[in-house]
C-alpha positions in Angstrom: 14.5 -97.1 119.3 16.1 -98.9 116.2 14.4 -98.2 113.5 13.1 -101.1 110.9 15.5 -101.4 107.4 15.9 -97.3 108.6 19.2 -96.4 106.5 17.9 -92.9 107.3 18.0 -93.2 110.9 20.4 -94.8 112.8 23.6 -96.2 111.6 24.0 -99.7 113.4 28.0 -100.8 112.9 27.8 -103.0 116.1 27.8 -106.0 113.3 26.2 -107.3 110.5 24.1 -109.8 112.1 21.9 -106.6 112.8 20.2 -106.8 109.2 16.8 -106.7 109.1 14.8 -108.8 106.3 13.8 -106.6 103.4 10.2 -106.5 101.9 10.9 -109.1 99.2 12.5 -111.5 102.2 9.7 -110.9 104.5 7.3 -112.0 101.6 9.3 -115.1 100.7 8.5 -115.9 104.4 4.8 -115.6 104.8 4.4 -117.2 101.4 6.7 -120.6 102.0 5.0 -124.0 101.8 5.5 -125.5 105.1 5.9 -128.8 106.7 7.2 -130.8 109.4 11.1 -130.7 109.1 11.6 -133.1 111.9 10.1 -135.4 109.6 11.5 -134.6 106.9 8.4 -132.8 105.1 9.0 -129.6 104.7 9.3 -128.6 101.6 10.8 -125.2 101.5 13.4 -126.5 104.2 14.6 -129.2 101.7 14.3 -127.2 98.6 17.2 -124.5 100.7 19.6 -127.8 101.9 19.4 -129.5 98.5 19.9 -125.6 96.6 22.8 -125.1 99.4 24.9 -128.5 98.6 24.8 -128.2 95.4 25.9 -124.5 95.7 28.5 -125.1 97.5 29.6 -128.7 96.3 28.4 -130.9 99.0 26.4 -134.2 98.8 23.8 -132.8 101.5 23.4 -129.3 103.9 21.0 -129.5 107.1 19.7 -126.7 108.2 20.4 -125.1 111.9 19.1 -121.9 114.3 22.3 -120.7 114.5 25.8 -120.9 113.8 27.1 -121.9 116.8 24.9 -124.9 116.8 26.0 -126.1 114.1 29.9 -125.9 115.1 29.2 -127.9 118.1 26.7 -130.0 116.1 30.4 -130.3 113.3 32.2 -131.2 116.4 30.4 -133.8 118.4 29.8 -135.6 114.9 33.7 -135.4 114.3 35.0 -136.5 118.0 33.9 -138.8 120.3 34.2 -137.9 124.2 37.6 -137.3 125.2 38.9 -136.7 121.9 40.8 -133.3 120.6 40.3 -130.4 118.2 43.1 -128.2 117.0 41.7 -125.1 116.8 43.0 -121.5 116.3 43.2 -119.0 120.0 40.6 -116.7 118.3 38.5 -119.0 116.2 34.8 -118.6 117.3 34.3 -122.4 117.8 36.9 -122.0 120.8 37.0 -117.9 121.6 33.0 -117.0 121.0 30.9 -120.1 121.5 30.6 -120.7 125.8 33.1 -123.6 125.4 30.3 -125.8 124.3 32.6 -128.6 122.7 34.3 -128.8 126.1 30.7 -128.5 127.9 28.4 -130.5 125.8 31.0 -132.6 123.7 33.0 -133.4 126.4 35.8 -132.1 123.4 39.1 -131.4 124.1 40.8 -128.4 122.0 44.0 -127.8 121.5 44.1 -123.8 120.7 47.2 -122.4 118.2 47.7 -118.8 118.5 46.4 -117.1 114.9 49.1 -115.8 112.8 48.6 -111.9 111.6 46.9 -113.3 108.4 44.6 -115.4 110.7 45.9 -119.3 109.7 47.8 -121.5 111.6 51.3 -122.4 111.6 51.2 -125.3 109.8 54.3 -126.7 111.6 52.7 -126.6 114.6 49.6 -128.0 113.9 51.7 -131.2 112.7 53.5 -130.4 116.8 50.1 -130.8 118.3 49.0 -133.9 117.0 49.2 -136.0 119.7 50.6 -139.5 119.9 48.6 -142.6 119.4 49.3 -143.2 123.2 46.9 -143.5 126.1 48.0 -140.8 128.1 46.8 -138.4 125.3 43.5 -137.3 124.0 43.2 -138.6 120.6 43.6 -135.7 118.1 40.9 -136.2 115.4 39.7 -132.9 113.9 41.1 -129.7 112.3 38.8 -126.8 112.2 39.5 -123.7 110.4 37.5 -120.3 110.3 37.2 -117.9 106.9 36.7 -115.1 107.0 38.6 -114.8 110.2 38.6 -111.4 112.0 37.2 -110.3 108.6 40.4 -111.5 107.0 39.7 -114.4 104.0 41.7 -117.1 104.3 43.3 -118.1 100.3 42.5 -120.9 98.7 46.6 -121.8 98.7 46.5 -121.9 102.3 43.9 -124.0 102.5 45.1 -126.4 100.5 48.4 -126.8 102.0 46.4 -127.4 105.6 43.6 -130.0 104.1 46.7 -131.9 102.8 48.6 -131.8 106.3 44.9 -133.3 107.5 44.8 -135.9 105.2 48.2 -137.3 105.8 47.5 -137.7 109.2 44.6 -139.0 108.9 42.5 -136.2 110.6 38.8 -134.8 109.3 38.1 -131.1 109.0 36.2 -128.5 109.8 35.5 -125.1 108.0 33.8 -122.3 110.4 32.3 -120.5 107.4 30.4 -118.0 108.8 31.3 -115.5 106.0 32.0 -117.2 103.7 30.5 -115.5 100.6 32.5 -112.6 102.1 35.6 -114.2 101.9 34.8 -115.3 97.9 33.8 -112.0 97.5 37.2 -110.6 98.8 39.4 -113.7 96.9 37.7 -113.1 93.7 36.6 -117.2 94.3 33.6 -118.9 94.3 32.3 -120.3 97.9 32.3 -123.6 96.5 35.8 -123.4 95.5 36.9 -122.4 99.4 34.6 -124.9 100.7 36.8 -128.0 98.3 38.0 -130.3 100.2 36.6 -130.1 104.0 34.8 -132.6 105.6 32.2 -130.2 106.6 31.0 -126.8 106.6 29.3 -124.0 108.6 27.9 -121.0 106.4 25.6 -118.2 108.1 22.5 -117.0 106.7 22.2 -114.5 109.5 25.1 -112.5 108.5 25.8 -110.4 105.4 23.3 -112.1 103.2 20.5 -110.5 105.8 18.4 -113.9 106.3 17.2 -113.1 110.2 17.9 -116.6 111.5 19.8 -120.1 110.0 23.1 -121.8 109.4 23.7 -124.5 107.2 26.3 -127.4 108.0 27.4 -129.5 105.0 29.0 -132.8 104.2 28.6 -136.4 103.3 25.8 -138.6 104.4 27.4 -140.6 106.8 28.5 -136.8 108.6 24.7 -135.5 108.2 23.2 -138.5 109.6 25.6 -138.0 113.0 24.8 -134.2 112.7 21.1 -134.5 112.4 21.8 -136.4 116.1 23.6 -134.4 117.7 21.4 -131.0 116.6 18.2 -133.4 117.8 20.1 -133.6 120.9 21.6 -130.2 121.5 17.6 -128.7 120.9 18.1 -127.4 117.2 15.0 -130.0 115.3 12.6 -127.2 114.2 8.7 -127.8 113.1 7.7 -125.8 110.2 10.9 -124.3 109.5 10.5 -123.0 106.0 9.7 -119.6 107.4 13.4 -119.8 108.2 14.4 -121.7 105.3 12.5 -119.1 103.0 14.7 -116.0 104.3 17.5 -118.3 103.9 16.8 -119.0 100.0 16.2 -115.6 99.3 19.0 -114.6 101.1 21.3 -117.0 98.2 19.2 -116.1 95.3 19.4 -111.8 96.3 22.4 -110.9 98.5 25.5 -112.7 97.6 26.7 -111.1 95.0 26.1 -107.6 96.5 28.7 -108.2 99.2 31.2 -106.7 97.7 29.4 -103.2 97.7 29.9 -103.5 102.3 33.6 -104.1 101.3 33.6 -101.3 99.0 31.7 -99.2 102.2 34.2 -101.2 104.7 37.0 -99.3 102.4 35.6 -95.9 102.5 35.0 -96.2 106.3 39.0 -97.1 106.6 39.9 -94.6 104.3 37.7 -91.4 105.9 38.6 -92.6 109.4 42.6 -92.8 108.8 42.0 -89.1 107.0 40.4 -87.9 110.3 43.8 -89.4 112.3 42.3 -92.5 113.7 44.5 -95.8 114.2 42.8 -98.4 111.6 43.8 -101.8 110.9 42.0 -103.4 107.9 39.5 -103.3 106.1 39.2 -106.5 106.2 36.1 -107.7 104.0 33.7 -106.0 106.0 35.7 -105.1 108.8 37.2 -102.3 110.1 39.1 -102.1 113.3 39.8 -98.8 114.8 42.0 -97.9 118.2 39.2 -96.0 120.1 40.1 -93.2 122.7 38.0 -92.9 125.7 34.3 -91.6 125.0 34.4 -92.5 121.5 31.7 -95.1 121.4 29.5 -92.9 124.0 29.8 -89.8 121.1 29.2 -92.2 118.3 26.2 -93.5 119.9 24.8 -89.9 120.9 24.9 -89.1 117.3 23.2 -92.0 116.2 25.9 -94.0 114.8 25.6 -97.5 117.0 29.1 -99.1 117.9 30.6 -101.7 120.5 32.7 -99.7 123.3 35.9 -101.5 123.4 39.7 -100.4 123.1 39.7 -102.3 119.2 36.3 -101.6 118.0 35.3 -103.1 115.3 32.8 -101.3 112.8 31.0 -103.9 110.5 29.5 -102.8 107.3 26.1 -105.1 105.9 23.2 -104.3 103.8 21.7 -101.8 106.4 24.2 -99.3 105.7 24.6 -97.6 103.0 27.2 -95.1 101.7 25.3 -92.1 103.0 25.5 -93.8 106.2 29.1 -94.3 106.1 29.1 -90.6 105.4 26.9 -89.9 108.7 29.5 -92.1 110.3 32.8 -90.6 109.3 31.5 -87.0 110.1 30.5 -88.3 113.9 33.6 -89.4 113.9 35.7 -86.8 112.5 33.5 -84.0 115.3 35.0 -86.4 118.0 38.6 -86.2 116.7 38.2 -82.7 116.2 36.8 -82.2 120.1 39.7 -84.4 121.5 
């Protein structure tokens, strides 16, 4: 059994939405004022949105379950039915999310293979904008990811896409999940990645260890169609300051201690390239490793928890610690040594 915030016990790398809240977060919880947020009443709830925009420079934030809710809650309030997103091959609006912007949105994307860096060619982006022609689905929406594949996306980049957008007069999108990791690893504020897009997704479930929450940002007009379509798509919570609270702790205590899971993310790399293992990255919090056969069965049966695969990525979070990435490396290391 998984242990409960048990650095001692098990090492869980499977990826860092496996954070459990801490004491002071669990407190936050049981002690939020609660109302009704589907009207609008509860407190806690609009004290995170209101702290969230202005964090991150936004006129208002809404607060979702999940993160893939509020992509496809970005999406349908971007395009209508039979209208196109340009979207990257292994973004996790298009690759991870059940193809709900297809399903549900009746959205059409338009997938870009990733460059190695993780952006998109900005030439053809400008290729796959579609005519203004009635054989073609209208192209009306951009949507980026960063961190992708743990790698953050700079803010010069960015720029040089949001102005593409904007001269052909399409909105954006920013898949923020990780955000705060990709400040972190830029040496940025969150706010100052976030300039310029027409909205944005940022996880609370992630590395800042909140158990549950996403929070999708933009101007009124785009909240007002958002707070639709997440009524529609089954995401208008009750007394959702339980979820809020985590969420505003999660801001006020965890942000800034990102940067010690890159620093872990770094000596996981480091001690698994010693040991002879193929790594790419770290990226942020990421490390990628080429695993032999049995690997993830012998990591498991000494307690270290990863996801079998022939890439396996090993995600460092709050739960791990650097005696754990210790506990980790020597699992490994025994299985290199056996093969």
């Amino acid at each position: 059994m998984i242990g409960d915030n048990a650095k001692g016990a098990l090492v869980d790398l499977r990826s860092d939405t496996v954070t459990r809240p801490s004491a002071g977060m669990r407190r936050a919880m049981i002690e939020a004022p609660l109302g009704d947020d589907v009207f609008g009443d509860d407190p806690t709830v609009n004290r995170l949105q209101a702290h969230a925009a202005k964090l991150l420079g936004f006129p208002h934030a809404l607060l979702f379950p999940s993160g893939t809710q509020s992509n496809l809650a970005a999406l349908m309030s971007h395009c209508g039915r039979g209208e196109e997103v340009i979207v990257g091959q292994e973004a996790h609006t298009y690759r991870y999310e059940a193809g709900g912007g297809a399903v549900l949105g009746s959205i059409q994307p338009q997938p870009l293979a990733n460059r190695p860096d993780g952006t998109l060619d900005l030439a053809e982006i400008e290729a796959a904008i579609k005519p203004d022609d009635p054989h073609f689905a209208r192209t009306r929406l951009l949507a980026l990811e960063n961190t992708i594949g743990g790698k953050a996306i700079p803010r010069g980049y960015l720029d040089e896409a949001l102005k593409l957008a904007k001269r052909r007069n399409l909105a954006t999108h920013l898949d923020g999940a990780r955000i705060f990791n990709a400040a972190a690893a830029l040496g940025v504020s969150a706010r100052e990645l976030c300039r310029g897009f027409d909205s944005v997704s940022v996880c609370l479930s992630k590395g800042l260890g909140a158990p549950a929450g996403t929070l999708l940002l933009g101007n009124d007009a785009f909240i007002a169609r958002a707070r639709r379509a997440r009524k529609i798509l089954g995401g208008a919570m009750r007394q959702a300051g339980v979820i809020a609270a985590a969420g505003l702790y999660a801001l006020e205590h965890n942000v800034a201690r990102l940067a010690e899971d890159h620093d872990n993310a770094q000596r996981l790399a480091h001690g698994l390239r010693e040991a002879g293992f193929e790594v790419q990255g770290p990226h942020t919090n990421m490390v990628f490793v080429a695993a032999p056969a049995g690997f993830a069965d012998h990591m498991v049966n000494n307690e270290v928890l990863v996801l079998a695969g022939a890439r396996t990525r090993l995600v460092t979070h709050l739960d791990v610690d650097a005696a754990g990435i210790e506990r980790a490396l020597a699992a490994a290391r025994a299985f290199h040594r056996r093969g």
